[in-house]
ChimeraX commands (.cxc) that place a marker at each C-alpha (Angstrom):
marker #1 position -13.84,-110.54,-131.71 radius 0.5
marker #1 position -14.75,-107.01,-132.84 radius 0.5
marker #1 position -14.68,-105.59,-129.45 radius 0.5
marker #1 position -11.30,-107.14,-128.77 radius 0.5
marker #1 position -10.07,-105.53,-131.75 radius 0.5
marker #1 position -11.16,-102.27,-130.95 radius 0.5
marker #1 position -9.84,-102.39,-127.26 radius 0.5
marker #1 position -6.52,-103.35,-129.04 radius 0.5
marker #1 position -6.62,-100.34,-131.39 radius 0.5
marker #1 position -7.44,-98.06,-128.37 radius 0.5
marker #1 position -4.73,-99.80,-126.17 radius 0.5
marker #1 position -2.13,-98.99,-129.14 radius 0.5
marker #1 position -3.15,-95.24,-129.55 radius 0.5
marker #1 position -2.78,-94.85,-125.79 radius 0.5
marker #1 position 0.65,-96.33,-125.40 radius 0.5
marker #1 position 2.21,-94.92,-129.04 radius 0.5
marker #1 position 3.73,-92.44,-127.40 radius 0.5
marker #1 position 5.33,-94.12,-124.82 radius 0.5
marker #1 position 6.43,-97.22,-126.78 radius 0.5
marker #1 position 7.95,-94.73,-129.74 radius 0.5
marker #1 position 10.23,-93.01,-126.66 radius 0.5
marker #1 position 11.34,-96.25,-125.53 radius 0.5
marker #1 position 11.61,-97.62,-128.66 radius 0.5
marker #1 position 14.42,-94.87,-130.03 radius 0.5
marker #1 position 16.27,-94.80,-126.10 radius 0.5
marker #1 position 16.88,-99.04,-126.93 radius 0.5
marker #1 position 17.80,-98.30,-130.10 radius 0.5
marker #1 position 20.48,-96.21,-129.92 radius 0.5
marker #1 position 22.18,-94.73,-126.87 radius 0.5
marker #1 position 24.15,-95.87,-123.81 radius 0.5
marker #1 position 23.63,-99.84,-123.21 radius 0.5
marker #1 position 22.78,-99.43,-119.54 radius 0.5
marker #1 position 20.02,-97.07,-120.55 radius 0.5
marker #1 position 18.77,-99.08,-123.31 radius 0.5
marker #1 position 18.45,-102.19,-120.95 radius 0.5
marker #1 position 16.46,-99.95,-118.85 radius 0.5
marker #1 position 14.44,-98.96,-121.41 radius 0.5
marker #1 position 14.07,-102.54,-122.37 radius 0.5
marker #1 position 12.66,-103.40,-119.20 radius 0.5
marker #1 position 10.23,-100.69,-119.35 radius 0.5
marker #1 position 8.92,-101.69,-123.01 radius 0.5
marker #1 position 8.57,-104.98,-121.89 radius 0.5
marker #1 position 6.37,-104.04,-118.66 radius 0.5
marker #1 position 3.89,-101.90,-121.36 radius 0.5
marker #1 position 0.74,-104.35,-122.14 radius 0.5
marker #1 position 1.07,-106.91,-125.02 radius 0.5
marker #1 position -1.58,-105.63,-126.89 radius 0.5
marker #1 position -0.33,-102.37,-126.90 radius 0.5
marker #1 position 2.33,-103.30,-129.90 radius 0.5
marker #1 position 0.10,-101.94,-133.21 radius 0.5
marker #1 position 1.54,-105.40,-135.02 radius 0.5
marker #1 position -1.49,-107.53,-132.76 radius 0.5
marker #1 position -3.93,-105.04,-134.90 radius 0.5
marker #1 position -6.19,-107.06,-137.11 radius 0.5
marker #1 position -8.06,-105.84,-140.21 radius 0.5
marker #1 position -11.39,-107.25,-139.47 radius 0.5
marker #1 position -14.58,-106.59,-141.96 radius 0.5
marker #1 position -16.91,-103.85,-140.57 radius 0.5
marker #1 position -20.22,-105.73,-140.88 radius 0.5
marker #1 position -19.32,-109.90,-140.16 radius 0.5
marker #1 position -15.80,-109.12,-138.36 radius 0.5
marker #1 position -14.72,-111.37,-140.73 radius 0.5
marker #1 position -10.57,-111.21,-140.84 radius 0.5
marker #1 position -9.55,-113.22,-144.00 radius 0.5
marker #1 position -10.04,-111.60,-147.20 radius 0.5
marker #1 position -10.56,-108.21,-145.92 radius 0.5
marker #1 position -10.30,-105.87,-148.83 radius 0.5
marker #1 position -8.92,-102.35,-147.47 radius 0.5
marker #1 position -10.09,-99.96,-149.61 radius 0.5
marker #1 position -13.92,-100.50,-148.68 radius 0.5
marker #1 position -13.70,-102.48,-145.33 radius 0.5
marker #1 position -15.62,-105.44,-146.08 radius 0.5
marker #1 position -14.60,-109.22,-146.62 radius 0.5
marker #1 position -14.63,-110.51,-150.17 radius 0.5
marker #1 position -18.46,-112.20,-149.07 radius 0.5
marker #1 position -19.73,-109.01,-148.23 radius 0.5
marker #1 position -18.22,-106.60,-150.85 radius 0.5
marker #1 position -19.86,-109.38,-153.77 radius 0.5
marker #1 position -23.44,-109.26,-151.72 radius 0.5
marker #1 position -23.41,-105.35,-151.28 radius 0.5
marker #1 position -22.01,-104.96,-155.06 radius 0.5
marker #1 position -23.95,-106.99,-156.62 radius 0.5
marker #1 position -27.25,-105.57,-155.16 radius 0.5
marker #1 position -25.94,-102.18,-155.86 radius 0.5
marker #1 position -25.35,-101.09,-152.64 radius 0.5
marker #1 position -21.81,-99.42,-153.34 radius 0.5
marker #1 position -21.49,-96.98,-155.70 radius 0.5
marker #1 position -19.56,-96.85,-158.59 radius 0.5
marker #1 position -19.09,-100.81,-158.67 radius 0.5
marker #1 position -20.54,-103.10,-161.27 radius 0.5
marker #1 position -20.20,-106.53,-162.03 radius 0.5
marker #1 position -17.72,-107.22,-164.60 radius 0.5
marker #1 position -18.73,-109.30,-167.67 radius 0.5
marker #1 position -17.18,-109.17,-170.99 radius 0.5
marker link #1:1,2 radius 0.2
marker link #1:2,3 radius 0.2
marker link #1:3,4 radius 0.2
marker link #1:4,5 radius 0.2
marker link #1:5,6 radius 0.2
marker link #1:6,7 radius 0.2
marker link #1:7,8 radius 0.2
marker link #1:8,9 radius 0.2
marker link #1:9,10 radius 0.2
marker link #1:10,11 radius 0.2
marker link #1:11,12 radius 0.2
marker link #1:12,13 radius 0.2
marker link #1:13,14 radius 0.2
marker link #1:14,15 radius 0.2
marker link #1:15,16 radius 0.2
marker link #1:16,17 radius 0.2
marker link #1:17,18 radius 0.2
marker link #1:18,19 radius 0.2
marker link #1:19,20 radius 0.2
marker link #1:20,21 radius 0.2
marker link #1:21,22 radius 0.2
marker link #1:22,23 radius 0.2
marker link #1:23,24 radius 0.2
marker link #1:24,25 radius 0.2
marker link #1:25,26 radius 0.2
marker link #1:26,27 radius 0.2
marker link #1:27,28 radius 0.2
marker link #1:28,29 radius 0.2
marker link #1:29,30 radius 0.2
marker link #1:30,31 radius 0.2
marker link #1:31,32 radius 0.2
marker link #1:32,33 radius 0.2
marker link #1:33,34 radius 0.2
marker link #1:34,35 radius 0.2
marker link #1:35,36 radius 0.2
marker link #1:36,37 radius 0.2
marker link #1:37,38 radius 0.2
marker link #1:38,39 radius 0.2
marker link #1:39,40 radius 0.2
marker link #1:40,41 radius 0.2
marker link #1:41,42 radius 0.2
marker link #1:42,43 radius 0.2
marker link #1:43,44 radius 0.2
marker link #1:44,45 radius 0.2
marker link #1:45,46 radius 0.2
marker link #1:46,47 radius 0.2
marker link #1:47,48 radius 0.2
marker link #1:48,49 radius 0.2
marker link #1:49,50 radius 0.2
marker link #1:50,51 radius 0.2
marker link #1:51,52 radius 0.2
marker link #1:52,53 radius 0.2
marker link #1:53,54 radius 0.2
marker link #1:54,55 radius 0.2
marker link #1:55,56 radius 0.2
marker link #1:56,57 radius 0.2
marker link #1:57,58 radius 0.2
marker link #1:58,59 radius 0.2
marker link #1:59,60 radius 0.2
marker link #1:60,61 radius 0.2
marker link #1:61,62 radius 0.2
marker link #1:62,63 radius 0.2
marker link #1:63,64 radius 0.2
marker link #1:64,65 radius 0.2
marker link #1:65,66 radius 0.2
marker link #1:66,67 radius 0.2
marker link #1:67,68 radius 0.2
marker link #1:68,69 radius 0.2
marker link #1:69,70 radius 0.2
marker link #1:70,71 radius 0.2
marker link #1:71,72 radius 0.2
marker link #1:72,73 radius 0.2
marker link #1:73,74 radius 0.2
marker link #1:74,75 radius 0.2
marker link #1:75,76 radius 0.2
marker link #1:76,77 radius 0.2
marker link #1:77,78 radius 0.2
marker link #1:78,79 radius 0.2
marker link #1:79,80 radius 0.2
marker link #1:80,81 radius 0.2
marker link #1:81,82 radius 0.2
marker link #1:82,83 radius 0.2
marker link #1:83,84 radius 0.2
marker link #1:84,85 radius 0.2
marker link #1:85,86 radius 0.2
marker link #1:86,87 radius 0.2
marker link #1:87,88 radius 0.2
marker link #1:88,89 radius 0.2
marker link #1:89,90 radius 0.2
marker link #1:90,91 radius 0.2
marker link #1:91,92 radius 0.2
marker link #1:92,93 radius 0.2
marker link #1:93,94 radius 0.2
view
């Protein structure tokens, strides 16, 4: 699943371009253009659209409770915390 995910993230930075041109010609513009256009978005790869990007945890590939700011799933922030293995985390206890 980890591998998917990154041939999704590459297949969205190679089409970004592309699918951000289209995107603003359907958006505004002559209608027979934007159908055009429409067409042409549609023939562009599904997994090219950055919304089928997962946030998956760096070490399991876990992708429920993925916490962002260190890229780990909740399981594998408490493990690495809790033996010290991040810095500048501690368990809380009061």
């Amino acid at each position: 699943m980890k591998a998917r995910e990154v041939k999704r993230a590459k297949l969205v930075a190679k089409y970004a371009e592309k699918r951000a041109a289209l995107k603003k010609i359907v958006n505004s513009g002559d209608p027979m253009e934007a159908y055009e256009a429409a067409q042409k978005l549609q023939a562009i790869p599904r997994n090219a659209n950055p919304i089928r990007l997962h946030n998956r945890c760096k070490l399991t590939g876990r992708p429920k409770g993925y916490m962002r700011l260190f890229g780990l799933s909740r399981i594998q922030f408490r493990e690495m915390a809790s033996s010290g293995l991040i810095p500048g985390v501690k368990k809380a206890s009061w």
